[in-house]
C-alpha positions in Angstrom: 117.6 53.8 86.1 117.0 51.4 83.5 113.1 52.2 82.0 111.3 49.5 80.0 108.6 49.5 77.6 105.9 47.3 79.0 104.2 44.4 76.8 106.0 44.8 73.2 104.4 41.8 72.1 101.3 41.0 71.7 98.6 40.2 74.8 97.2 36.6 74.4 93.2 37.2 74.4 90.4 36.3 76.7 87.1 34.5 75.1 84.1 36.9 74.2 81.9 38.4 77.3 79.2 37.5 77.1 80.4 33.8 76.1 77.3 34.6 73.1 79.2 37.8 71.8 81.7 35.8 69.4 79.8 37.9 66.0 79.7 41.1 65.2 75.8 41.5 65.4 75.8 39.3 68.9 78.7 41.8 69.8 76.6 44.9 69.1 74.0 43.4 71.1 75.8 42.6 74.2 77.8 46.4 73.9 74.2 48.4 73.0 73.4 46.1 76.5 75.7 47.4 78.5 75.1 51.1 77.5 71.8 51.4 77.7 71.8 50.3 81.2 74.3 52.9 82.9 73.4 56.3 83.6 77.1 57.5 82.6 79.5 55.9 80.4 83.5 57.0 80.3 85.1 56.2 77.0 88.8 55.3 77.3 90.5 55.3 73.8 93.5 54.0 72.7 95.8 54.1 69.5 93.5 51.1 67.9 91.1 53.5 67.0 93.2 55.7 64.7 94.6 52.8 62.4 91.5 53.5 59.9 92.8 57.0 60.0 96.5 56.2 58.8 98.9 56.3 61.4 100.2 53.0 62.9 99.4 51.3 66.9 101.7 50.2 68.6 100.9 46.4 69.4 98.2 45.6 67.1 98.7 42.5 64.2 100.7 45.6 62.5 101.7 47.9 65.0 105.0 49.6 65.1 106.4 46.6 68.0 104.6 44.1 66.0 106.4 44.9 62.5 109.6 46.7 63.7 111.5 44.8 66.4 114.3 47.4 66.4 111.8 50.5 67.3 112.5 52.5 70.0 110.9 55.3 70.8 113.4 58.6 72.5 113.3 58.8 76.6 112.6 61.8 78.2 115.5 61.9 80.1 117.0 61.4 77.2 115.3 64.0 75.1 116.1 66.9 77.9 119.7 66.0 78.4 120.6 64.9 75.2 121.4 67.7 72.5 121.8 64.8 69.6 118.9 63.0 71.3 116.3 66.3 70.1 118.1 66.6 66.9 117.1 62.6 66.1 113.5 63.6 67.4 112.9 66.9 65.6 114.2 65.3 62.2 112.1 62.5 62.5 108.8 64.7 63.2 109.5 66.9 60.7 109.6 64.4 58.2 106.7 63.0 59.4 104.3 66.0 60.3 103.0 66.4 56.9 101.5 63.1 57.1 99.8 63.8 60.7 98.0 67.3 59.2 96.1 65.1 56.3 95.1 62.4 59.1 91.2 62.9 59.7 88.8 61.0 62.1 87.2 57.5 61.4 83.9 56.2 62.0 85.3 55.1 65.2 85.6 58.7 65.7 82.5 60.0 64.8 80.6 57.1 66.7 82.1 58.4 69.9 80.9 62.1 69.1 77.3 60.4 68.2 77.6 58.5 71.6 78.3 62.0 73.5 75.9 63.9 71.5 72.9 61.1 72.4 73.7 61.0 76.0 74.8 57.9 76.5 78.6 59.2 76.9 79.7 61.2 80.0 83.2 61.7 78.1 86.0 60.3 76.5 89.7 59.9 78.2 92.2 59.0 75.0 96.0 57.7 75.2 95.8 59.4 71.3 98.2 62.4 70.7 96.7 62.7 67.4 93.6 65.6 68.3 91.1 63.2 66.1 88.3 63.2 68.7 88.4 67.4 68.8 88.7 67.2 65.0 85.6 64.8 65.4 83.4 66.6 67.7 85.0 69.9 69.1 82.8 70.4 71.8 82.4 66.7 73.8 84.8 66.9 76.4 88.4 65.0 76.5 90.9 64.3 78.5 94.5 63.8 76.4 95.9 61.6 78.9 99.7 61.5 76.8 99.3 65.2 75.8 99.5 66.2 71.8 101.2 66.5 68.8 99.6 69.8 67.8 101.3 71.7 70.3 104.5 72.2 71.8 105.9 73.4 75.2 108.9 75.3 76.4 110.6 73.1 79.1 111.8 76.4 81.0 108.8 78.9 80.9 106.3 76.1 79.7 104.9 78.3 77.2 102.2 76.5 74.7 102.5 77.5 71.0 101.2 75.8 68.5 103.3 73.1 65.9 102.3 74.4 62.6 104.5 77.8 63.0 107.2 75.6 64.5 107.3 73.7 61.4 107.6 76.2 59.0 110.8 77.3 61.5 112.1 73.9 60.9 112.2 74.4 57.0 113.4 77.9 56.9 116.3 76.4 59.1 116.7 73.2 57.7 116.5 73.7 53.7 118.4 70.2 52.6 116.1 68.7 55.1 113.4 70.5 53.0 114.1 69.2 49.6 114.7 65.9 50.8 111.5 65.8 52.1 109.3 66.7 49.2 111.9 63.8 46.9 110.6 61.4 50.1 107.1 62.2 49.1 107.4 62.2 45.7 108.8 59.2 45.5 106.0 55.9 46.5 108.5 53.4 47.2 110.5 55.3 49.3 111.6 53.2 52.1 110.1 54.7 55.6 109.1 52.9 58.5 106.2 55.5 60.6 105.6 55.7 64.2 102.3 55.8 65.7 102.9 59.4 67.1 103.6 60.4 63.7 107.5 60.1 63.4 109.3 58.8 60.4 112.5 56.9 60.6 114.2 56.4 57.1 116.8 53.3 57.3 120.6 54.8 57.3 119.9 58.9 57.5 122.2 60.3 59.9 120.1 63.4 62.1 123.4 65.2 63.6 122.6 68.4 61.0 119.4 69.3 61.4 118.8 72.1 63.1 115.9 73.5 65.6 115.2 76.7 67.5 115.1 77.6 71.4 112.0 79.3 72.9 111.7 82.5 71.6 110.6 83.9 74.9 113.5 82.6 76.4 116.0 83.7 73.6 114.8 87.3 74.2 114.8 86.9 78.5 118.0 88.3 79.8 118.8 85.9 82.4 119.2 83.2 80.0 121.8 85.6 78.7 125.0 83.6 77.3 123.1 80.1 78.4 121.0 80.0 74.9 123.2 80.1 72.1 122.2 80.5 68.7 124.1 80.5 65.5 123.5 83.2 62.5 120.3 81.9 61.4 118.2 81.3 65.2 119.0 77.8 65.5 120.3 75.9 68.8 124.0 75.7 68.8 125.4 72.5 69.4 125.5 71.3 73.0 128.6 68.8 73.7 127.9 66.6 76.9 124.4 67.3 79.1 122.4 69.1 77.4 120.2 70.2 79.8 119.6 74.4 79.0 117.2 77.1 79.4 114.8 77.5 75.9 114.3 73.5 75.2 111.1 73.1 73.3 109.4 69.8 73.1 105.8 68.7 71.5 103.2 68.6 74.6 102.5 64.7 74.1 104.3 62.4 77.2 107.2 60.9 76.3 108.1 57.1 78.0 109.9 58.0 81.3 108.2 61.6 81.6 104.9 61.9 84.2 102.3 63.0 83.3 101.0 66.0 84.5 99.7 66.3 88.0 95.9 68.6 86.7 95.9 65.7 83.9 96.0 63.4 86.6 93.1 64.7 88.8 91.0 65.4 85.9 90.8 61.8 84.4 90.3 60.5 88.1 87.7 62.8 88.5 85.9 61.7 85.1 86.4 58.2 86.5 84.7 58.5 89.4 81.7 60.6 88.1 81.0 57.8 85.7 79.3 54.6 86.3 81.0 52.7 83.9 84.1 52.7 81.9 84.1 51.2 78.1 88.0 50.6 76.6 88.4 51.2 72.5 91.0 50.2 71.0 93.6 49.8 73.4 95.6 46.7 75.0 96.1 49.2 78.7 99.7 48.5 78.0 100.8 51.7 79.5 99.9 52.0 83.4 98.8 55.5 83.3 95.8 54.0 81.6 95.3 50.5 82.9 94.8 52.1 86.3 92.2 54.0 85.4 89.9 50.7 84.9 91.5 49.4 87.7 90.2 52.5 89.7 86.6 52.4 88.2 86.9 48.2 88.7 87.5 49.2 92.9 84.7 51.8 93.0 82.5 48.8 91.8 81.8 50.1 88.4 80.8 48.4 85.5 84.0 47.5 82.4 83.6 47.2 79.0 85.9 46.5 76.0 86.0 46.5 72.8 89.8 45.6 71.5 91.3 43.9 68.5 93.9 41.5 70.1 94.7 41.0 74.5 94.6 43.7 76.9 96.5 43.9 80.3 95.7 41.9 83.8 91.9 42.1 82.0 91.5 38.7 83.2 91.2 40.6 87.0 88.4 42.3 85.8 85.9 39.6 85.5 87.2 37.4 87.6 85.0 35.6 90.4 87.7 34.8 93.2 89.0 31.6 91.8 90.7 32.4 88.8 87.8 32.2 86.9 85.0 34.4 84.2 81.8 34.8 87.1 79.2 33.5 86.0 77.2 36.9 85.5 79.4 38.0 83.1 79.9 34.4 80.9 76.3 34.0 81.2 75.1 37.5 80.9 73.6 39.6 78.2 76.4 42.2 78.4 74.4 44.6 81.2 76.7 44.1 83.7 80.4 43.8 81.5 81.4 43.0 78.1 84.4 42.1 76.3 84.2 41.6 72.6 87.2 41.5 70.1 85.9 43.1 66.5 86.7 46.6 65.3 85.4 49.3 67.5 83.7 51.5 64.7 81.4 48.4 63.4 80.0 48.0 67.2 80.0 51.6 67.8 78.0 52.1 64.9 75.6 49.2 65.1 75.2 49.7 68.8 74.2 53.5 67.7 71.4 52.5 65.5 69.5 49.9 68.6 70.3 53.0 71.1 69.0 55.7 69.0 65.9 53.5 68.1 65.2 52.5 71.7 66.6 55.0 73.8 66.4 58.0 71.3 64.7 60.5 74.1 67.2 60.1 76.8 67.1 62.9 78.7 70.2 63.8 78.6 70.4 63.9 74.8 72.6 67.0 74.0 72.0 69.7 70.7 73.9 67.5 68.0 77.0 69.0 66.8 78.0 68.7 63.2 81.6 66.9 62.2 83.7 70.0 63.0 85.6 70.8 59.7 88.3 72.2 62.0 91.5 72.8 60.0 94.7 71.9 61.8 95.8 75.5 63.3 92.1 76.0 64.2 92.5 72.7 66.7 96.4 73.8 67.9 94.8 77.3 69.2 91.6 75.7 70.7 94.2 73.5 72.3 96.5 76.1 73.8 92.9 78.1 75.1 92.4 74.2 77.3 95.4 73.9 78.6 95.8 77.6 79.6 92.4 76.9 81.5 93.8 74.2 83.5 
């Protein structure tokens, strides 16, 4: 079967909703409108929100599609039957993992937490693999719709570990990998193109020798006896032909062509239908998994909100009044009943904070504010592993 990436270019854009939100103070009006009059708000995040942070979108002005018409990102399918395939993806991310530890949350970030600390959040839903809203604010509740970087999963036992201890495996078997690394980062100019999910490709390297390990747990189980085979040092053998075999580790974020999970599923559904409205960040809803999510919460009858830099999918269905058209109640509104507003997500989070907290500062729902978390990178992996082992 032939997968394609949907929507590599960019979405054409649909005027400002209210037709009066075309500034960024009008804008902060029209969004701090539409909060303050739902009882529970579901924030759906996208990769826009991380570009403060350092690591790329995909479709923005200077996302990865945008700037690099050649990208492509590895296929599941590809990734489980395909020994060179993993090779090509663990080289990459081990270049590039460095770079994704010293990423820290935005104000976009912190805004959301300030949003769920205040009560005027139910939740967040995030297509981000990148853990910033946990590093953020560790308690608000999130649904990781594509998974994470910061841990990985066996493909046979579907153990979690964590991807700090897997790196250090990577060096220890890969040590020309290793020095070429630190002369990469050493060196300013160096010519590398990074991936939104943290992956760095580096024009003309060839991946076929680095090495990576199988599942431990697997290595050590006796019916996998003589299917996992290592060489001297603990690293996969190569695999000629399919390379579908016991032990296969891969990082827990969803690659194109892979489902997500079915508990992942249920639980943003659920969050969708517990809220009464649903407000985009930073996302076009170019993947499906996520545009019908507002779809959903637009059938149920619930109020949509966005707030993107640049087009988003089939958004032009969720205003429209029959005939192809803005209703009137939106165009004419002051933002209660939907908004749609194209500046960056932070600056309206932010002013929208400082009307809500001055208007609407006793809500009753207000929670116990929790301080920006200071969370180290292994502290998140291991809080991680403890959610998913609940689900």
């Amino acid at each position: 079967m032939l997968l394609r990436i949907p929507y590599t270019t960019p979405l054409p854009s649909l005027p400002a909703i209210p037709t009066t939100a075309t500034t960024l103070p009008t804008a902060i009006t029209a969004v701090s409108n539409f909060l303050l009059n739902t009882r529970s708000t579901l924030i759906l995040s996208g990769a826009g929100i991380s570009v403060a942070s350092g690591l790329p979108d995909y479709r923005g002005a200077r996302g990865t599609y945008t700037l690099n018409k050649e990208y492509r990102p590895i296929f599941y399918g590809d990734f489980v039957h395909k020994d060179g395939m993993r090779r090509r993806y663990w080289a990459r991310s081990f270049l590039g993992w460095k770079g994704v530890e010293k990423v820290r949350p935005n104000k976009t970030h912190t805004a959301v937490g300030r949003l769920w600390e205040g009560g005027w959040i139910g939740g967040a839903i995030t297509q981000n693999v990148d853990s910033l809203h946990t590093a953020s604010h560790p308690s608000m509740p999130i649904t990781n719709l594509h998974g994470l970087l910061s841990t990985i999963l066996c493909l046979t036992c579907k153990t979690h570990s964590p991807r700090s201890p897997f790196q250090q495996e990577l060096h220890r078997l890969n040590p020309t990998w290793s020095t070429f690394l630190e002369e990469m980062r050493s060196t300013p100019d160096f010519p590398i193109k990074r991936g939104p999910d943290g992956d760095i490709e580096v024009p003309g390297v060839k991946y076929e020798s680095f090495r990576y390990p199988p599942c431990q747990k697997c290595l050590k189980n006796s019916a996998f006896r003589g299917e996992i085979r290592v060489d001297k040092d603990g690293a996969m053998e190569r695999i000629e032909g399919d390379g579908n075999i016991p032990g296969v580790v891969k990082p827990t974020l969803v690659f194109f062509g892979e489902n997500l999970r079915d508990e992942v599923k249920r639980e943003a559904e659920a969050k969708v239908n517990a809220a009464d409205s649903v407000l985009v960040i930073g996302s076009s809803l170019a993947t499906y998994s996520a545009w019908r999510l507002v779809k959903l919460a637009k059938d149920q009858g619930k109020k949509i909100g966005i707030i993107n830099l640049g087009g988003v999918r089939g958004e032009d269905a969720f205003w429209d009044d029959g005939e192809g058209k803005v209703a009137a109640r939106y165009r004419l509104g002051d933002g209660t009943d939907g908004v749609r507003v194209e500046f960056d997500a932070g600056d309206v989070l932010e002013g929208a904070l400082e009307i809500l907290e001055r208007v609407d500062g006793q809500r009753t729902t207000r929670r116990v504010p929790v301080s920006s978390s200071g969370l180290d990178r292994q502290d998140i992996e291991l809080r991680e592993i403890e959610m998913a082992a609940t689900r």
